[in-house]
N, C-alpha and C positions, 0 to 999 in steps of 0.2 A: 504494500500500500504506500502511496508516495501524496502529497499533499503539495498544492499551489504557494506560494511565497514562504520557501522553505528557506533558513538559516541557511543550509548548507551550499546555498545557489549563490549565497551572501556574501561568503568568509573573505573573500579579500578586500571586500568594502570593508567590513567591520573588522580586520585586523588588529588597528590600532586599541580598539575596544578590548577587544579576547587579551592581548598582550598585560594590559591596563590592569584585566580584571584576575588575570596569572600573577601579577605582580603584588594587587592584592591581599593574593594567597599565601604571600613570603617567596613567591621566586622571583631570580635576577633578574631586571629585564632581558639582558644576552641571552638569557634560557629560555626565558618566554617567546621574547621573538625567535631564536631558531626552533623551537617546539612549533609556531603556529605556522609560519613557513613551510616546515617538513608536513607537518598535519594538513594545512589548507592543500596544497600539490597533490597530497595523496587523498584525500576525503572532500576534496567543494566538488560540488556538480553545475555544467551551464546552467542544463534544462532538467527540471521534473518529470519531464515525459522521456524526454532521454534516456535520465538515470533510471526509469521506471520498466523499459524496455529492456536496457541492459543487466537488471537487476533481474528481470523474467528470465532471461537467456540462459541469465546465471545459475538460475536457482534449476531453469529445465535438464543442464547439463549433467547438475548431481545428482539429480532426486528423477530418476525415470520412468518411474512408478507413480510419480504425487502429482497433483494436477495443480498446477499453480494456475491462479487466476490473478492479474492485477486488476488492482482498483486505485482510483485516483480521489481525493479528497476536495473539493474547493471548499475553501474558509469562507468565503461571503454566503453561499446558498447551504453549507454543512451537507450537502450531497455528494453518494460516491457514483463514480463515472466509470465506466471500463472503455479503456483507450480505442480511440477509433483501430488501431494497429493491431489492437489484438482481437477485432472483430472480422481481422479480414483472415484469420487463420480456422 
C-alpha cells in the first residue's frame, strides 16, 4: 500500500530538517548529515506510483505463491485506489 504526499518522495527537500532533528537526539551534525545523505540515496522515492509498482514487482518475485494486490491511498478523499497499471495485468 503506498499513499499520495508521502515523506519519502520528500527527503531531500527536508534534509536540512531530519539532520536538525538527528542533532537533536545528541548526534554530531557530521553524523547526521552523512547518515541522511546515505539514507535519503538509498530510501527517497520520485513517484508513489512508481515506488508502488516497483514494490509489487518486488514482493511478486519472492513470494510466488501470494497474490499481492496494491492499493494506493489518497489523503484528501481517504480512498484506496488500485493503480491503473495493475488493472491492465
Amino acid at each position: 500500500m503506498a499513499h499520495n504526499d508521502c515523506g519519502m518522495a520528500h527527503l531531500f527537500e527536508h534534509s536540512e530538517k531530519i539532520v536538525a532533528a538527528l542533532e537533536n537526539q545528541g548526534w554530531s551534525r557530521g553524523r547526521a548529515e552523512q547518515f541522511v545523505k546515505v539514507q535519503s540515496a538509498k530510501l527517497a522515492v520520485k513517484s508513489e506510483l512508481d515506488a508502488l509498482e516497483q514494490e509489487y514487482h518486488r514482493l511478486k518475485s519472492l513470494f510466488k505463491n501470494v497474490h499481492v494486490a496494491p492499493f494506493f491511498l489518497t489523503l484528501a478523499d481517504k480512498r484506496l485506489y488500485i493503480p491503473r497499471w495493475y488493472q491492465l495485468f
